[in-house]
C-alpha positions as CSV (number, residue, x, y, z in Angstrom):
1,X,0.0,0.0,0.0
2,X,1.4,3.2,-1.3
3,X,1.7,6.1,1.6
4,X,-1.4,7.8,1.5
5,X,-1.6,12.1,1.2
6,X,-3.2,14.7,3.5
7,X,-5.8,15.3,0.9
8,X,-7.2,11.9,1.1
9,X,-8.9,12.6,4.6
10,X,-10.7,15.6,3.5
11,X,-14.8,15.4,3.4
12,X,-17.8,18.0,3.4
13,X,-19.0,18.1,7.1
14,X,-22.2,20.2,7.7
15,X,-21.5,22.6,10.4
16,X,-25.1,21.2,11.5
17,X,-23.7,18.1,12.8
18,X,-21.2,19.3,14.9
19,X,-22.7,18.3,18.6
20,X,-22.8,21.6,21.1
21,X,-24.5,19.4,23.6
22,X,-24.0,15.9,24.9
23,X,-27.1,13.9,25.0
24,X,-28.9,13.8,27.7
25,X,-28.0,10.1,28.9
26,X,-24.1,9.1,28.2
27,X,-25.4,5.8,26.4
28,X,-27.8,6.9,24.5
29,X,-25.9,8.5,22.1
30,X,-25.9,6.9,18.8
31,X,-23.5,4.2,18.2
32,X,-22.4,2.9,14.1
33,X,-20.8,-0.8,14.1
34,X,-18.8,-1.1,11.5
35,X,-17.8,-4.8,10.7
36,X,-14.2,-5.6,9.1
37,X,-13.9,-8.3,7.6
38,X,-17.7,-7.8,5.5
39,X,-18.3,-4.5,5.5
40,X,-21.2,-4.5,7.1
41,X,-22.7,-1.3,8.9
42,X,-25.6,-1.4,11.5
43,X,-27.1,1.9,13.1
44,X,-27.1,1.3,17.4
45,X,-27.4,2.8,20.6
46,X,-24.3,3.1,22.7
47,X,-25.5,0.9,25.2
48,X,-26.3,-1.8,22.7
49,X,-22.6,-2.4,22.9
50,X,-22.9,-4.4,25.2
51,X,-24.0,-7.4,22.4
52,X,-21.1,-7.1,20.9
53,X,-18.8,-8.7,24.4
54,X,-18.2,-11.7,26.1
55,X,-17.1,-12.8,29.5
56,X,-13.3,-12.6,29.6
57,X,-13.1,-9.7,26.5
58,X,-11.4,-6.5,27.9
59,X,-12.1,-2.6,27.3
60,X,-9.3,-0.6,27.6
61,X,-10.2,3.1,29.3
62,X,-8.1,6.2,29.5
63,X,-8.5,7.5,33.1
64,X,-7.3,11.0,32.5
65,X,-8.9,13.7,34.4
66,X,-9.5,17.1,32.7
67,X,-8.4,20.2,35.0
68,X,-10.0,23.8,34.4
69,X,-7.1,24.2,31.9
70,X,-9.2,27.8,30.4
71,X,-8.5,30.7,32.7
72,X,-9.1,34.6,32.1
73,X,-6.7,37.5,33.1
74,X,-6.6,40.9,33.1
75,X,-2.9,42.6,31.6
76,X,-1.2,45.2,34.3
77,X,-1.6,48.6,33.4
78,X,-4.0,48.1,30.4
79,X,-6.3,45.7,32.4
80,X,-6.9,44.1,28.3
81,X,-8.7,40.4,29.0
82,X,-6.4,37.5,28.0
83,X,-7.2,34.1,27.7
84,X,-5.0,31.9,29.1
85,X,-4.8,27.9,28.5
86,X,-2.9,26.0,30.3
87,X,-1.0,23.3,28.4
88,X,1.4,21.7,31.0
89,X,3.4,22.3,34.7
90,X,6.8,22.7,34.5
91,X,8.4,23.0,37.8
92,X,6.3,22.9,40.8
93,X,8.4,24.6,42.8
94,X,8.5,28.2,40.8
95,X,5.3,27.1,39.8
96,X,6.6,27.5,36.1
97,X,3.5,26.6,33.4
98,X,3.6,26.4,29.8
99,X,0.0,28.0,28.2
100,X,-1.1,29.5,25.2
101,X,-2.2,33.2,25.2
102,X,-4.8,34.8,23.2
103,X,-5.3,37.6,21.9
104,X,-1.0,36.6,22.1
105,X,0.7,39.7,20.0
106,X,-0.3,41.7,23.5
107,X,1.6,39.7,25.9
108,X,5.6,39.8,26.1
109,X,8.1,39.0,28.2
110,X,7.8,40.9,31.4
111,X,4.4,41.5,31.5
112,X,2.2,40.6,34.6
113,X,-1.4,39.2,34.7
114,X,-3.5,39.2,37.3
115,X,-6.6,36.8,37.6
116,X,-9.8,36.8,40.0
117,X,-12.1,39.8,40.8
118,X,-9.4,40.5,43.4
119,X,-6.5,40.0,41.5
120,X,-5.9,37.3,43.9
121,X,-3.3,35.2,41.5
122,X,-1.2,37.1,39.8
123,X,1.2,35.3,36.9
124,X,4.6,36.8,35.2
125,X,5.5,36.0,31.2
126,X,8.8,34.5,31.6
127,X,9.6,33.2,27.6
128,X,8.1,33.1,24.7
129,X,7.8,29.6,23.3
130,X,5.9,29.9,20.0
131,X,3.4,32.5,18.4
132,X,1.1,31.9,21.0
133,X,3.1,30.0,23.6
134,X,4.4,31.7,26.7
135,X,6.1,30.3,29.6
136,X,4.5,31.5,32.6
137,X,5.6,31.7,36.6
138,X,3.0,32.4,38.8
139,X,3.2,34.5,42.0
140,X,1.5,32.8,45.2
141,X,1.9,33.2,48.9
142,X,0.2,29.9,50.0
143,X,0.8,25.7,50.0
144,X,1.0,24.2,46.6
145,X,-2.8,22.7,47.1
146,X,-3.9,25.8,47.6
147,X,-2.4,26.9,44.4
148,X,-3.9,24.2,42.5
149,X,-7.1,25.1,44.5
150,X,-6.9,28.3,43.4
151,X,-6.6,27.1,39.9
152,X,-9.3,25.0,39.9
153,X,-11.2,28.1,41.3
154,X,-10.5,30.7,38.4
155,X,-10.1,28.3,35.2
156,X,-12.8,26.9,33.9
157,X,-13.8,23.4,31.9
158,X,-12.1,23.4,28.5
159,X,-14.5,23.0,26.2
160,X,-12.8,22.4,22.6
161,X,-13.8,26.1,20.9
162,X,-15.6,24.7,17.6
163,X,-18.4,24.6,20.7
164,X,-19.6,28.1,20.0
165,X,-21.8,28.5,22.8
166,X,-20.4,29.4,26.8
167,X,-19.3,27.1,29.2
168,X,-22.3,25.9,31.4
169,X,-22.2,24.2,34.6
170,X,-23.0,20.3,33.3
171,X,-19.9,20.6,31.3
172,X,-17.6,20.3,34.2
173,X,-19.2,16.8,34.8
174,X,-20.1,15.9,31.2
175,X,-16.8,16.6,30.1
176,X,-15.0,14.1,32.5
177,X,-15.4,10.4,31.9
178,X,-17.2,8.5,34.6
179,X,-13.5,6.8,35.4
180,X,-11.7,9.8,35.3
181,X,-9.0,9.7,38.2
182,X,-5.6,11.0,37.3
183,X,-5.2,14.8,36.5
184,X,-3.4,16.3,33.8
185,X,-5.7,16.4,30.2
186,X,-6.9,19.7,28.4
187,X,-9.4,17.6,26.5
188,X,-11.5,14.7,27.3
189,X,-11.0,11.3,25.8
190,X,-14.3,11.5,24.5
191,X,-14.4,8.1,23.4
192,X,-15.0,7.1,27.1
193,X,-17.7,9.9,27.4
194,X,-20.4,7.1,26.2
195,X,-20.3,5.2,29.3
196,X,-22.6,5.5,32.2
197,X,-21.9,3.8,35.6
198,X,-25.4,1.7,34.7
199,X,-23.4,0.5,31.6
200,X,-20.0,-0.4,33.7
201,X,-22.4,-2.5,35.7
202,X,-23.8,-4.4,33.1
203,X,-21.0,-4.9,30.9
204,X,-19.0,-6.2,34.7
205,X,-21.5,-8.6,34.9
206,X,-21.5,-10.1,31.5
207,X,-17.5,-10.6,32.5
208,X,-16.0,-8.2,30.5
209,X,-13.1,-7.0,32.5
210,X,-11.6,-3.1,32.5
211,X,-8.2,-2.0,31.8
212,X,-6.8,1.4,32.8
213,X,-4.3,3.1,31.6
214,X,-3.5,6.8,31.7
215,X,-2.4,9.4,28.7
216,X,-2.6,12.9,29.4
217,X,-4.3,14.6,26.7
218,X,-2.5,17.6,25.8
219,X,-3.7,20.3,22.6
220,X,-1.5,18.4,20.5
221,X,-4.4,16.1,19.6
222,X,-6.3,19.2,17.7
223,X,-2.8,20.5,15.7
224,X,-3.7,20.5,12.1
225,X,-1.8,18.6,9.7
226,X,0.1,21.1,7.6
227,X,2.3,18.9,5.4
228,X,0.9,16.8,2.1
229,X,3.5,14.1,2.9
230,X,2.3,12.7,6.3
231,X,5.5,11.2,7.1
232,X,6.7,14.9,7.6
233,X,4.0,15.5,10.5
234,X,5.2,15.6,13.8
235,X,3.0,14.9,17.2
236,X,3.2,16.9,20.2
237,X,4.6,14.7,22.8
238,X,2.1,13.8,25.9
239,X,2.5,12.0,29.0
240,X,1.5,8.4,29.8
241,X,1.5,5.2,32.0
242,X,0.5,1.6,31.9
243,X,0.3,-0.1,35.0
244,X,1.6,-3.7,35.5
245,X,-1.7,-4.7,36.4
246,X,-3.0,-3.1,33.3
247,X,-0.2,-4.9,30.7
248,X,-1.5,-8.2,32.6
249,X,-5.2,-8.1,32.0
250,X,-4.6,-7.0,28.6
251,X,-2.1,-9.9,28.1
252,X,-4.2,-12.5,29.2
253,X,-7.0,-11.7,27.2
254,X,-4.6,-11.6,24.1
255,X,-3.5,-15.2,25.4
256,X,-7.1,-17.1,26.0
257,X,-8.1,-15.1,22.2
258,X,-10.3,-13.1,23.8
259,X,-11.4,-10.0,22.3
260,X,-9.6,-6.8,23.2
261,X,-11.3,-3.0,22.8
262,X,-9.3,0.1,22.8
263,X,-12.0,2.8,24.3
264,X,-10.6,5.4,22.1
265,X,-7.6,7.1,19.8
266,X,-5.5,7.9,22.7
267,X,-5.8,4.4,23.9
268,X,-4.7,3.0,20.8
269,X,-2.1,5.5,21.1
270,X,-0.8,4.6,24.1
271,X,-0.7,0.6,23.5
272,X,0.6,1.3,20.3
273,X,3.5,2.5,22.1
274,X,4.6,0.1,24.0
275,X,4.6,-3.0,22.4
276,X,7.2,-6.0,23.3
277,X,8.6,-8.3,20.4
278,X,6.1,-10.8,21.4
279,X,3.3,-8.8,20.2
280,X,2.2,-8.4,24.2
281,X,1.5,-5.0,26.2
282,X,4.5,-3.5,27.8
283,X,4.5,-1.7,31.1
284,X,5.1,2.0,30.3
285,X,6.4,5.2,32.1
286,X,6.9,8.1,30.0
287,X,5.9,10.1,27.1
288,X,5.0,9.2,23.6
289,X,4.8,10.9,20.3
290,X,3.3,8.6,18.2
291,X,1.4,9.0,14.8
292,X,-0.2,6.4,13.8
293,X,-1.5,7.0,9.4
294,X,-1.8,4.3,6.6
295,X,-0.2,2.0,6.1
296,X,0.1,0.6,10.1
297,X,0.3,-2.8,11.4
298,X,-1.7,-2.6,14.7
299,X,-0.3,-5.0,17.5
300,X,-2.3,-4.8,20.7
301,X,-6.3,-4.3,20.1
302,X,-8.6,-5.9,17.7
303,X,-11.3,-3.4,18.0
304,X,-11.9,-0.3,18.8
305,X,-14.5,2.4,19.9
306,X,-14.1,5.9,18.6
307,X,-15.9,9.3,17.9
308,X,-16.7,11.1,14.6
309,X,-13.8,13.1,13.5
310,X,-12.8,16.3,11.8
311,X,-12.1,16.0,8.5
312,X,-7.8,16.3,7.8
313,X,-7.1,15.1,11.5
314,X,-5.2,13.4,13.0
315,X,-7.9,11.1,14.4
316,X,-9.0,10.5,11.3
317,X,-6.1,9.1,10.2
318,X,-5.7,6.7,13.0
319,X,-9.3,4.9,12.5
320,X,-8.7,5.1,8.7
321,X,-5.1,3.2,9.5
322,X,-7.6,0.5,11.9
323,X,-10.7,0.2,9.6
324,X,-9.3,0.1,6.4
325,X,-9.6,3.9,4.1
326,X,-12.1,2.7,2.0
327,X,-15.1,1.4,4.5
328,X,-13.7,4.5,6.4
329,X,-15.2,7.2,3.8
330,X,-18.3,5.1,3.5
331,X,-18.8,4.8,6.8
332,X,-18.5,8.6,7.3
333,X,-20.8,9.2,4.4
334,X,-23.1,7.5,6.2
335,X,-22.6,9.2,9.2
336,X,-23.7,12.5,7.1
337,X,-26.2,11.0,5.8
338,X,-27.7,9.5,8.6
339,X,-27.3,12.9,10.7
340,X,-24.7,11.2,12.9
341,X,-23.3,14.2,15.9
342,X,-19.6,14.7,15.6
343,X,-16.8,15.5,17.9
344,X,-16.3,15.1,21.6
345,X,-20.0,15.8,22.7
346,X,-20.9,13.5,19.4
347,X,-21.9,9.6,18.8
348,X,-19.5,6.8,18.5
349,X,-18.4,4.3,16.2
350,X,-17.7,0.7,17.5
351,X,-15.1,-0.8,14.8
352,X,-14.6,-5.0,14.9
């Protein structure tokens, strides 16, 4: 299979289909099966997924947590309103972050921002990293979990901004996965946003067993390709760890040929990443940069849950590498077709 081209994962999306709002139950969000090896396609519910596992099959879950990463300053002297995200700590101790600034051709080296109604944490730009990159310390008299109290305070939930509407108070739940535990993502592995603790319970008794794993979820994800020869595209690094316990279940079940479920592209990401020579799940403590586009031989899962994607992603590619291009660009015509919601509030695609 010849390497395939940017322009190949391009398709006409109504801006109609693009989902503001979750649904109002997590598994009752539409779910698209699309079989492999005939091609078939059935129109679900999420929680019809259930059907599709046996006792001793294993789903593996991103546990990420997403922190109020979205918080709004004022600039000294000015008092201009600045948006600042924040991407990822860099020292604790000095309290050094890295974030992106917007509107960014404002805020240089030197400047101070101050954030609450009174000014209560107050932040100095320390570096500039890209266009809108800035290194940031921040200025606080109290404990560390204060700070990060404080933080969790004045940021708020970041909702990805192709949601045009304002933050409301159900997105700080809806936008965390039911098994969210360890912090550090600035966007949700929305995959896992499907599942509802009624689900868990039923898909627990049927024997299906969990796997957790973490990857941090950093902006990277959203990047837009901006090279024609993919091989040229390079991921933004982000932060993960698989348990012993979690390379074991996973193991097993590849052993007894028992079906194995990545709950989502970071997922497959993070297996993908650590793979021994055997063909088996690794342990893993690190980071990982991984892009995974046609052609790719997949070593860990043999099916995989997954949202709608934006067209020339990097998602996109990753489910087209898993499903095969062709039944990929059906399948999404489909979705079109059949008013499917995409993106992270969106329905899901179960692929065996």
């Amino acid at each position: 299979m010849t390497k395939m081209k940017l322009s190949e994962f391009s398709f006409d999306l109504p801006e109609e289909l693009i989902a503001e709002y979750p649904t109002e139950n997590r598994d009752e969000s539409k779910l698209m099966v699309i079989h492999r090896d005939s091609g078939k396609i059935e129109h679900r519910l999420f929680k019809d997924i259930i059907n599709y596992f046996n006792e001793g099959d294993v789903m593996i879950m991103n546990n990420t947590r997403v922190f109020p990463a979205r918080m709004y300053g004022n600039k000294e002297k000015t008092g201009a309103k600045i948006e600042v995200f924040l991407l990822r700590e860099l020292n604790r101790e000095s309290l050094l972050w890295d974030v992106l600034v917007d509107p960014a051709r404002k805020i240089r080296i030197g400047n101070k921002l101050y954030f609450g109604d009174d000014d209560s944490l107050v932040a100095e730009v320390i570096d500039n990293t890209t266009s809108r990159g800035r290194t940031l310390r921040f200025l606080f008299d109290g404990s560390y979990d204060e700070f990060k109290a404080k933080i969790t305070e004045l940021g708020e939930t970041p909702i990805p901004k192709y949601i045009k509407r304002k933050v409301e108070d159900t997105d700080e739940e809806r936008y965390q996965t039911i098994f969210a535990k360890e912090e550090g993502a600035v966007a949700a592995p929305t995959a896992g946003l499907h599942f509802s603790r009624q689900l868990m319970k039923r898909l627990e008794l049927k024997g299906v067993n969990f796997a957790e794993l973490t990857l941090h979820i950093g902006l990277g994800t959203f990047r837009p390709v901006e090279v024609e020869d993919l091989t040229k595209h390079k991921m933004d690094s982000e932060q993960m760890h698989i348990s012993r316990e979690c390379a074991d279940v996973v193991n097993n079940a590849k052993r007894n040929k028992k079906r194995v479920c990545a709950i989502g592209t970071t997922c497959m990401r993070a297996i993908e990443s650590s793979v021994s020579t055997e063909g088996l799940l690794n342990p893993f403590d690190g980071w990982t940069n991984k892009f995974i586009f046609p052609p790719y031989d997949f070593s860990i899962a043999d099916c995989m849950v997954t949202n709608f994607h934006t067209p020339l992603s990097t998602l996109l590619m990753m489910i087209s590498s898993f499903c095969g291009h062709d039944l990929m660009i059906e399948a999404y015509q489909q979705a079109v077709k059949e008013k499917y919601r995409f993106y992270s509030y969106g329905d899901a695609m179960l692929i065996l």
